[in-house]
N, C-alpha and C positions, 0 to 999 in steps of 0.2 A: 526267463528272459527279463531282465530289469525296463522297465518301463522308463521311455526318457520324454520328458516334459519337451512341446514344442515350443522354441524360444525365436524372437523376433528377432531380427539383425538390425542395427540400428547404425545409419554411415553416418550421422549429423551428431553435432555437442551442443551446449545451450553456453553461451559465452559467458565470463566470470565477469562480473563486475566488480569494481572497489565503490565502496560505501566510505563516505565520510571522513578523515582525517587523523593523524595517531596512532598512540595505542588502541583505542577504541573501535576503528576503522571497520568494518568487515568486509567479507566479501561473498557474494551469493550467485546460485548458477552455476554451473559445471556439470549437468547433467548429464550423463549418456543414456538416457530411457527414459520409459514411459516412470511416473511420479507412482516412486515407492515399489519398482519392477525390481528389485536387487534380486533378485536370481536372475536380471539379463544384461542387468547394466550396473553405474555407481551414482551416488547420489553422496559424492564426498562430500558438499556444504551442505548444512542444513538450510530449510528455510528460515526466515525471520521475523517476530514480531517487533510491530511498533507500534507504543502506547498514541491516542489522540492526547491532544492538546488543543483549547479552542482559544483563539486570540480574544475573543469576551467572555462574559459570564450566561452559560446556555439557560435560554431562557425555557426550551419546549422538552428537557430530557426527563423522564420518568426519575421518582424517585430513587428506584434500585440502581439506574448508571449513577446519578447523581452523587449518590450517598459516599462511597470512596473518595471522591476530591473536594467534599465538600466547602471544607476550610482552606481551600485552594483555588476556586475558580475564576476569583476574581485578578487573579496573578500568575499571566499564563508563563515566568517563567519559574516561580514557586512550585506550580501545576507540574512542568517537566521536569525537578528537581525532585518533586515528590516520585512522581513515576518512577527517577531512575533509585534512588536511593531505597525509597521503602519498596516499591514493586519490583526493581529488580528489571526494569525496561533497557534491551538494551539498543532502542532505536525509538526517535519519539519523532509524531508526523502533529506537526502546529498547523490547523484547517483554519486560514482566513477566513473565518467565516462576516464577520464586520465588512470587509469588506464591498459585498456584493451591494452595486447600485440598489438594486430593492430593499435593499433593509439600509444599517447605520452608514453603507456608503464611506467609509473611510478612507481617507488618502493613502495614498503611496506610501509618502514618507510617516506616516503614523503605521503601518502594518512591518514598513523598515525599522521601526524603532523597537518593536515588539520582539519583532525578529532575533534581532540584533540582542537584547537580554536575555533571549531561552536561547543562543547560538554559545554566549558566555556562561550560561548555570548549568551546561551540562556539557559533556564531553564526549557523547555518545552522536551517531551518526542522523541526522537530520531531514526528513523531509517536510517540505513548504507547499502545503496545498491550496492553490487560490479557489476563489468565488464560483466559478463554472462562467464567468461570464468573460469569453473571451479578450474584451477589449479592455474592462480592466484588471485582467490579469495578466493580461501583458504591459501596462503600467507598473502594475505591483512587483510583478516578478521581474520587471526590470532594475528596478529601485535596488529589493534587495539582492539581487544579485551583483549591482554591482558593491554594494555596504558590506557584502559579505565577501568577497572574491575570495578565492583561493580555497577555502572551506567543504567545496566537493558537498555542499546543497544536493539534494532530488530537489529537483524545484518541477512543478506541473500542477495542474493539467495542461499538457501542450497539444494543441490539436492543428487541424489543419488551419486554423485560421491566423494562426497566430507566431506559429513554428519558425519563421524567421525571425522574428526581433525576437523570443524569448530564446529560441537556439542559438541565435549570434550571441547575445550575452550568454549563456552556459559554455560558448567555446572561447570567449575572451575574458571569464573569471574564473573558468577553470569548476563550473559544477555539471551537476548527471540532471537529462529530460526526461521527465516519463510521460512516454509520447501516449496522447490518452484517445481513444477511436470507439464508436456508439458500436460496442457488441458485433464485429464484421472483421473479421481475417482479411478479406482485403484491402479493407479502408486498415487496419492495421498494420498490415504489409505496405502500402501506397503510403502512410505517413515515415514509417518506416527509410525508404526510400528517400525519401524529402528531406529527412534530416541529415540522413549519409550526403548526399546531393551537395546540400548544404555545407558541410563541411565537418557535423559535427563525430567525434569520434566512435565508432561502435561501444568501445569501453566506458563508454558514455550517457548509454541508452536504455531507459526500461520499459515494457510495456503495460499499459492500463486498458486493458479491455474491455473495462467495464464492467463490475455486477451491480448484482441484486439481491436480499436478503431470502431465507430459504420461506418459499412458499409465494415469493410476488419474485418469479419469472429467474429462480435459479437454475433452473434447472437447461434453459436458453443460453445463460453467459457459459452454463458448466461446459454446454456442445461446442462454442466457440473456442473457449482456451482449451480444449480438446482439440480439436482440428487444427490451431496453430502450434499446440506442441506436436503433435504428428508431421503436420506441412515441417516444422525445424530438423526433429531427429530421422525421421525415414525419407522424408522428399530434398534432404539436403538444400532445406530455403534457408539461406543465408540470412534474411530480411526478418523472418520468425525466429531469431538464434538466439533472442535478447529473455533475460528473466522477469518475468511476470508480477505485478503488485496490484494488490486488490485492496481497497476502500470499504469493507464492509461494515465497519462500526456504525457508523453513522446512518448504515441502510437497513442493518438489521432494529435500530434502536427508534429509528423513526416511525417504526410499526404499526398498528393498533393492536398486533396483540402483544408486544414490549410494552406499552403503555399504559393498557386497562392496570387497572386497579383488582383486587382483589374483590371486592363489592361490583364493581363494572361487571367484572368478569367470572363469579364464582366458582364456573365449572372449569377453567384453565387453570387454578391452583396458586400457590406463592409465586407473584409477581418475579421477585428478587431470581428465585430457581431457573422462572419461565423465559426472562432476559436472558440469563445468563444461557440456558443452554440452547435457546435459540442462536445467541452466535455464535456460541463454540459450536453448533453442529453447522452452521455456515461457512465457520474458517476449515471447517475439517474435510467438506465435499470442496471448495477451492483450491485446498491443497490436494486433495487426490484429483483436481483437473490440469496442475502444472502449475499452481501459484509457489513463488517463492518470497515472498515480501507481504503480511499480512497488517496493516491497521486498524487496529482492533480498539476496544473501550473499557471493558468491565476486566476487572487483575483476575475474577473467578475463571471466568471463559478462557483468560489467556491461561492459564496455569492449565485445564484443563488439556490444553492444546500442544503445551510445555510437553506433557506427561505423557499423549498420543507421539507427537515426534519422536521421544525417546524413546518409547516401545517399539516405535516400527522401522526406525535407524539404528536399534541397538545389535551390534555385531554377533 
């Protein structure tokens, strides 16, 4: 008697987004199962990486991220030119990072104008990540949302504080929210709501559930975007239906152990090795939690990750 494997039934789908503009445009999400269930379900889009880009020159990243853009960093749209050309990026996320009041505080219209040249040196689909400081990222993200209209931007973090004036602008220039919530399915569901409410389009909406790098509290956001792909596919929540984007370069690289040095740290081994496989194995447990949209840093890590997708989407 042939043994038959117990298979889940799944009544929910994870909705398709369009990304960006073009030929280039893509589109992610279409899931009908649990991440990477192909014996229950289809996972016809892949997920996707996108290279960082930081609108100034980083001042605190370890030499091993560093080293790749080196001759680059000062020219964030040279930075994302390089990404797509020699690395082969086919989505690049420019992190405001200038902007946040506590540090260089930069205007609006100075992070618009930034914008606005890595929007033209590349042709690939775009996300715009502000400060974390609500109020003025909803300055920023206003600016350029309206500089850029029509261009189908990710522009976020959008939280609850802020989600009307950056959602009104996303639905009167015609760009995608990534509605961003502190690790909580319901506060994610609940912003969720707020944006629809508001007017903005499902086909419109991504969720940021917030991580963390593996070993400071991944293993928390893993349980969360778990429970909201489950609440989407099997509990038929509408409001969880939307594709997942995780922020992890930045978390994995802020480290201390991304950062020691070889001398710092003798007994954890080549720097260079230890970055990098630290966030290829952080983008690899977020995509087996439901992430479909990865922001990643180091070209080694992503290729790594290149190479896992294909092996485990390969027909």
């Amino acid at each position: 008697m042939a043994l038959e494997i117990p298979k889940v039934s799944y009544s929910g789908k994870i909705k398709e987004i369009v990304l960006g503009k073009g030929d280039k445009a893509l589109t992610v999400g279409g899931e009908t199962s649990y991440p990477f269930y192909l014996f229950e379900g289809q996972m016809s889009l892949k997920p996707r990486i996108a290279m960082e880009v930081y609108d100034s020159t980083p001042e605190d990243w370890p030499p091993a991220a560093l080293e790749p853009f080196a001759d680059v960093v000062s020219d964030p749209a040279a930075w994302a030119k390089k990404c797509v050309d020699t690395y082969g990026a086919e989505m690049i996320a420019l992190q405001l990072v200038s902007t946040d009041p506590n540090g260089e505080n930069r205007s609006a219209e100075e992070a618009a104008a930034v914008t606005k040249k890595v929007v033209e040196a590349v042709d690939v689909p775009i996300i715009i990540w502000g400060c974390n400081n609500a109020e003025k990222d909803t300055e920023v993200l206003r600016k350029i949302a309206e500089d850029c209209a029509g261009r189908n931007l990710m522009i976020g973090p959008v939280t609850e504080a802020n989600y009307k004036q950056i959602g009104a602008v996303a639905i009167g220039y015609e760009h995608t929210v990534i509605a961003s919530t502190p690790i909580d399915i319901n506060l994610a569901k609940q912003l969720n709501i707020l944006l629809g409410n508001l007017g903005v389009p499902d086909g419109r909406i991504l969720i940021d559930p917030t991580t963390g790098s593996l070993g400071y509290g991944l293993e928390y956001c893993y349980s969360v975007m778990e429970r909201i792909r489950m609440a989407a596919l099997t509990q038929e929540d509408e409001r969880l239906q939307f594709p997942m984007v995780c922020n992890l370069g930045k978390e994995v690289w802020k480290t201390k152990e991304a950062k020691q040095s070889r001398e710092e740290a003798p007994k954890l081994g080549d720097p260079v090795k230890r970055g990098v496989l630290m966030e290829a194995a952080t983008a690899q447990l977020l995509l087996l939690a439901g992430a479909d949209i990865l922001i990643m840093r180091h070209p080694e890590a992503i290729g790594l990750i290149k190479d896992m997708l294909n092996d485990l989407l390969a027909a």
